[in-house]
C-alpha positions as CSV (number, residue, x, y, z in Angstrom):
1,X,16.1,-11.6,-8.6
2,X,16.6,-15.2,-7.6
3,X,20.1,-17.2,-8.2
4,X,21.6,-20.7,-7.4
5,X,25.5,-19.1,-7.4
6,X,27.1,-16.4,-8.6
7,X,30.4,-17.4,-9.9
8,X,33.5,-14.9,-9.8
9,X,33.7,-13.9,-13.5
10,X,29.8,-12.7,-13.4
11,X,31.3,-10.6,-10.5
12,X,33.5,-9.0,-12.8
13,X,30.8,-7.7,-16.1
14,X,29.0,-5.7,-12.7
15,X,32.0,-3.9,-11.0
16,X,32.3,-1.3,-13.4
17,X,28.5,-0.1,-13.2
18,X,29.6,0.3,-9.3
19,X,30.5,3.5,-7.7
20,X,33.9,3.9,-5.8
21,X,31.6,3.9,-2.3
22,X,30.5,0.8,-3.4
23,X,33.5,-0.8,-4.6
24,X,34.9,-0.2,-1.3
25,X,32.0,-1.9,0.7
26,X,32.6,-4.6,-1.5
27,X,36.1,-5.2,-0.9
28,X,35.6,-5.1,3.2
29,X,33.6,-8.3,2.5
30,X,35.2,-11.1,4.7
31,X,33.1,-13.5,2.9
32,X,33.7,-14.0,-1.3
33,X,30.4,-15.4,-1.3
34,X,28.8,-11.9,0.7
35,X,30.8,-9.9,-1.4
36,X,30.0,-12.0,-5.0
37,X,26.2,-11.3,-3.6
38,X,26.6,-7.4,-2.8
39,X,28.3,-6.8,-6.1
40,X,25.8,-8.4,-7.8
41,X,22.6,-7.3,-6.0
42,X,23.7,-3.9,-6.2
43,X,24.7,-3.8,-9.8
44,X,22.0,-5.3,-11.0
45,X,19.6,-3.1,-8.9
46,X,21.3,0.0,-10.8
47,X,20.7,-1.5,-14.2
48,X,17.1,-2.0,-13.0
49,X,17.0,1.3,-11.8
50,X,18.4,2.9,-14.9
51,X,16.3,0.6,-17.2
52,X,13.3,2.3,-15.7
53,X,14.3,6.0,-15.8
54,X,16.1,5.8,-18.7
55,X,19.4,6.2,-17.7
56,X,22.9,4.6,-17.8
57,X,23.1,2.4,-14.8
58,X,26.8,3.5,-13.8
59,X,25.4,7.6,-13.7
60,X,22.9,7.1,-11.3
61,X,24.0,8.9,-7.8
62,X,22.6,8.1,-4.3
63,X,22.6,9.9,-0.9
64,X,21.4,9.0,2.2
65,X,18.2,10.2,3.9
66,X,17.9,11.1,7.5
67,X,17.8,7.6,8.8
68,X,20.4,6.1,6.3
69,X,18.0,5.3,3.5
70,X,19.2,5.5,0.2
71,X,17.6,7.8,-2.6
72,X,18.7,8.7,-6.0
73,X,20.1,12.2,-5.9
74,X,19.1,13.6,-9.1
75,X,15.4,12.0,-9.4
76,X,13.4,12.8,-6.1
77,X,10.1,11.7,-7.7
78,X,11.4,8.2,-7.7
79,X,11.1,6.0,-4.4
80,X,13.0,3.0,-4.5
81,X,14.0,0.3,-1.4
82,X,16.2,-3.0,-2.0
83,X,16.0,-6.0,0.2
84,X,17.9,-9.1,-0.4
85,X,18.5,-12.5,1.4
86,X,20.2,-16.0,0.6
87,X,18.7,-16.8,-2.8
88,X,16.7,-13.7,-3.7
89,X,16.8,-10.0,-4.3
90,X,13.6,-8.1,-4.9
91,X,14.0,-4.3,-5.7
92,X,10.6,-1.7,-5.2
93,X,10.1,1.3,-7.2
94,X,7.5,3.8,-7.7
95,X,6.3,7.7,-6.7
96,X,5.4,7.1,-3.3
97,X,7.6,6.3,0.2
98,X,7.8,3.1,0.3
99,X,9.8,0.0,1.8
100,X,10.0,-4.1,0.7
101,X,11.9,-6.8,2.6
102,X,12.6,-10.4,1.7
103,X,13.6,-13.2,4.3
104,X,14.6,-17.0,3.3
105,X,12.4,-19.4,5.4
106,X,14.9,-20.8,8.1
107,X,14.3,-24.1,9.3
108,X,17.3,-24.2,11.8
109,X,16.4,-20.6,13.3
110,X,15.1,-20.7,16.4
111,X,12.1,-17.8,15.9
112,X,10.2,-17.4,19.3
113,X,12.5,-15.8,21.5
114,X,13.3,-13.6,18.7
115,X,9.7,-13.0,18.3
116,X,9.1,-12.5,22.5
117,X,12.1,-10.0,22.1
118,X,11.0,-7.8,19.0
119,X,6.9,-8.3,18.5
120,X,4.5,-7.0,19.9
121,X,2.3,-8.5,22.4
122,X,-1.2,-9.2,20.0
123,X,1.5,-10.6,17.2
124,X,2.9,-12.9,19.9
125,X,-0.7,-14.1,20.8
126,X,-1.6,-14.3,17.1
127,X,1.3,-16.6,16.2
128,X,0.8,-19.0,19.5
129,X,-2.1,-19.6,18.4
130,X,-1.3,-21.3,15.1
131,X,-1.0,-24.7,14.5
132,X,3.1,-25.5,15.4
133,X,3.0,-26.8,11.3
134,X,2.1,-22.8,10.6
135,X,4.3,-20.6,12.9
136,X,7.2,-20.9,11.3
137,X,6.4,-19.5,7.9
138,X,4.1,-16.9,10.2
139,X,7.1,-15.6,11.7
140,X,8.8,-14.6,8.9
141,X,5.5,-13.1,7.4
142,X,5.3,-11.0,10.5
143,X,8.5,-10.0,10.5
144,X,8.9,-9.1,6.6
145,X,5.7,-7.2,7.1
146,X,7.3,-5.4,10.0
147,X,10.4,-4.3,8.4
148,X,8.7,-3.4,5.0
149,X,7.0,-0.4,7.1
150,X,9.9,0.8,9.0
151,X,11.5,0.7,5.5
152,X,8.9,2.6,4.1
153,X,9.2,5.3,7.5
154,X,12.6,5.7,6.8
155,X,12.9,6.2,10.6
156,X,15.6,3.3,11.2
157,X,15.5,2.0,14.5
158,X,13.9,5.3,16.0
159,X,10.5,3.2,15.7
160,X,10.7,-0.3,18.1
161,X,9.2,-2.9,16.1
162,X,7.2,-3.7,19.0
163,X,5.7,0.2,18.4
164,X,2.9,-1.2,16.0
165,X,1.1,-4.3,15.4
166,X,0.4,-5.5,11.9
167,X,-1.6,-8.9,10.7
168,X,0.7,-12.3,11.1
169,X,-1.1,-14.5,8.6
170,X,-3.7,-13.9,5.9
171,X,-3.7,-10.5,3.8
172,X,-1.1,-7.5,5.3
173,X,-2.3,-5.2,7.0
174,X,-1.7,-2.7,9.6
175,X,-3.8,-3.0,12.7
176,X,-3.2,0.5,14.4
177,X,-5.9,2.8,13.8
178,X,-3.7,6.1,13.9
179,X,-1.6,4.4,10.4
180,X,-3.7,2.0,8.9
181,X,-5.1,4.8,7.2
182,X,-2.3,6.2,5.6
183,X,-0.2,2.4,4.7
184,X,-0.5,-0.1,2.3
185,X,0.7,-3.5,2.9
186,X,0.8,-5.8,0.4
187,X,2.3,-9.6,1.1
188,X,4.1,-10.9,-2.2
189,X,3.9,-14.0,-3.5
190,X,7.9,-15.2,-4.1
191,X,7.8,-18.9,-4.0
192,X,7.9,-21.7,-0.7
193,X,11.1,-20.5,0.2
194,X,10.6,-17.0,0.8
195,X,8.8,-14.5,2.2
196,X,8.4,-11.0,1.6
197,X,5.8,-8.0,2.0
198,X,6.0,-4.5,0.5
199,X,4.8,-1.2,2.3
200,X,3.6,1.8,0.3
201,X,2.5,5.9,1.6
202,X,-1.2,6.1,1.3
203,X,-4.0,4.0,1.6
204,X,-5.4,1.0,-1.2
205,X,-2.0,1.1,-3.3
206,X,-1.7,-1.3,-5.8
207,X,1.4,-3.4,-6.6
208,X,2.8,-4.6,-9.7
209,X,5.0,-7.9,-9.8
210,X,7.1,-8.0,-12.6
211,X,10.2,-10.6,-13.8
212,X,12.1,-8.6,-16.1
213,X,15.1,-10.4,-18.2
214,X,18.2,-9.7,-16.6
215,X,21.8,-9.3,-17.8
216,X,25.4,-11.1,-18.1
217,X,23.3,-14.5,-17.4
218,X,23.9,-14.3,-13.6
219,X,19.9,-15.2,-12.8
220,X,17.7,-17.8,-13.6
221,X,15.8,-16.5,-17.2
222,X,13.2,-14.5,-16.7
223,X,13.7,-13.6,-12.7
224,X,15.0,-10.3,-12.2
225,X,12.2,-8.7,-9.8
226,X,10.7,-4.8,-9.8
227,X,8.2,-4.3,-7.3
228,X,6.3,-1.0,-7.5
């Protein structure tokens, strides 16, 4: 899901497909724009949601998993994970455990300490020794790629994200021996502005892209995002 703004009336045609838990978070928002966004994102990833099982979007119910991570309570064949960031949402789906994450390419953030703090040692080499023109965007390929998996794990921050290593540039891929096995990265392709990688149970998963019309006009046409 991409957008340029999200004016207050759109807000309005997606509160009533919200829960009460979620109305709530919304109104401790200090932010209009955060909370215009988490409206939004979340009520649009329910009509998603229930435009793929079938269901009205307002009747789907979600619990929380061991570490915090949302399933749907009545369908526990379904796997889903929803990452959004300034500009873009993307929402994964399928039968498998699996985890996405989407980043905006920030050209005021200052990425190698944060990098020397979080990544592991062979990701730290791996990004030095990029062209400065390429380390940027490699960064925030790293880093998607890193979070995608923890989603997937569903282990929160139990699992340091200096704990495994996975590829910085090129194709994803997980580079410890004892999980490569059993993971499936896949780096997706959402524009210059983004970045954002997918992580999926089991090994040579395919992944699906698809831009799906959305609702109420609050998107660009033809960018509402299921990954899965």
């Amino acid at each position: 899901m991409r957008w340029r703004g999200i004016p207050e009336a759109r807000v309005a045609g997606w509160w009533p497909v919200l829960s009460e838990a979620e109305r709530k978070r919304a109104a401790r928002f200090r932010f209009d724009d955060h909370r215009r966004v988490f409206v939004v994102v979340h009520g649009a990833a329910r009509w998603l949601l229930g435009r793929v099982l079938g269901r009205p979007p307002g009747a789907l119910r979600f619990e929380k998993g061991a570490w915090g991570k949302p399933v749907l309570a009545d369908e526990p064949d379904v796997q889903f994970n929803l990452s959004h960031t300034e500009g873009m949402a993307i929402l994964a789906v399928g039968a498998s455990r699996l985890g996405v994450d989407v980043e905006r390419v920030e050209r005021a953030l200052d990425w190698l300490p944060l990098a020397r703090r979080f990544f592991a040692l062979q990701e730290i080499a791996a990004l030095e020794a990029l062209p400065s023109s390429e380390q940027r965007r490699a960064f925030f390929q790293c880093w998607t790629r890193k979070e995608a998996y923890l989603k997937a794990r569903g282990a929160g921050l139990s699992l340091p994200l200096d704990a495994f290593v996975v590829t910085v540039t090129g194709p994803a891929r997980l580079l410890d021996d004892d999980v490569a096995g059993c993971w499936t990265l896949h780096a997706l392709d959402v524009g210059v502005q983004h970045v954002a990688a997918m992580a999926v149970a089991g090994a040579g998963r395919q992944v699906t892209l698809r831009e799906l019309p959305a609702p109420l006009d609050v998107f660009e046409p033809g960018a509402c995002t299921i990954a899965g």
